[in-house]
C-alpha positions in Angstrom: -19.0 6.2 -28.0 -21.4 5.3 -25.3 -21.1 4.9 -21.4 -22.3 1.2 -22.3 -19.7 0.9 -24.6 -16.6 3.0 -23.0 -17.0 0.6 -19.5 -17.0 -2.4 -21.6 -13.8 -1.5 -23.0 -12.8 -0.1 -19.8 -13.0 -4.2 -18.2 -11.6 -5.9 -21.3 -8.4 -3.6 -21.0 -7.9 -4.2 -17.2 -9.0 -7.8 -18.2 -5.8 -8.0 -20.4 -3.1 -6.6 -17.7 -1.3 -8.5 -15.3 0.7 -5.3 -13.6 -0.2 -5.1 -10.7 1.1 -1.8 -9.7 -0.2 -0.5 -13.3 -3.8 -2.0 -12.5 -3.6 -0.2 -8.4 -2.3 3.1 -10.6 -5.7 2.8 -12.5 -7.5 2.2 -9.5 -6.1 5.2 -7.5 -6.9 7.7 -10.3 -10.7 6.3 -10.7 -11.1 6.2 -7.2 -9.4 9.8 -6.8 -11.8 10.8 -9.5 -15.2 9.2 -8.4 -14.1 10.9 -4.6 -13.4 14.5 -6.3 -16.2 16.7 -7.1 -16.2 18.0 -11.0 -13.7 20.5 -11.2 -11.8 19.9 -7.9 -8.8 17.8 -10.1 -8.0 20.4 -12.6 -8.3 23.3 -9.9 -5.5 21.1 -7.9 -3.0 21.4 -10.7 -0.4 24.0 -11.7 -0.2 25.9 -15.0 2.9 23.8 -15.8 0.4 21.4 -15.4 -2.4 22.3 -17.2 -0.3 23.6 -20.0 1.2 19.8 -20.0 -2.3 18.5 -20.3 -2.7 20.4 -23.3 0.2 19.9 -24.7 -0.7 16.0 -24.8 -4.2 16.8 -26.0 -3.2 18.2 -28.8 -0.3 15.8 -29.9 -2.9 12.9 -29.0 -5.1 14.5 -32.0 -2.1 13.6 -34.4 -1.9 9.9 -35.1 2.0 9.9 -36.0 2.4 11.2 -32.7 0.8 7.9 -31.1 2.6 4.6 -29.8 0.6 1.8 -30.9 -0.5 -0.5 -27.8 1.4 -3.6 -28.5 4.6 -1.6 -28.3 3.1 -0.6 -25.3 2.5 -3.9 -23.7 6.0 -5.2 -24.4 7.3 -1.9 -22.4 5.4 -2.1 -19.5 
């Protein structure tokens, strides 16, 4: 998947929610991220952390694993 193609999806997502403390969540991590030289972020973390980050990597890569997004939705 593209750049093109990733921030279209990116603004019909945000398009969709009506959270507003979700939506200033999303904001603060781009923002955080557009403001943080490569690198910086994962540097900052711990190795709980990183180990954490990991660990949802590679459950992500199993589709079981998943929620799908309308149970989501209804949670949030």
């Amino acid at each position: 998947m593209g750049a093109i193609q990733l921030k279209s999806d990116l603004r019909k997502i945000i398009e969709r929610i009506d959270n507003e403390q979700l939506l200033q969540t999303v904001y603060d991590f781009l923002k955080q991220r557009e403001d943080t030289k490569e690198g910086e972020f994962w540097k900052s973390l711990t190795d709980e952390q990183k180990n954490e980050i990991y660990l949802s990597y590679n459950e992500a890569e199993d589709d079981k694993s998943l929620i799908a997004w309308d149970s989501l939705k209804k949670k949030y």
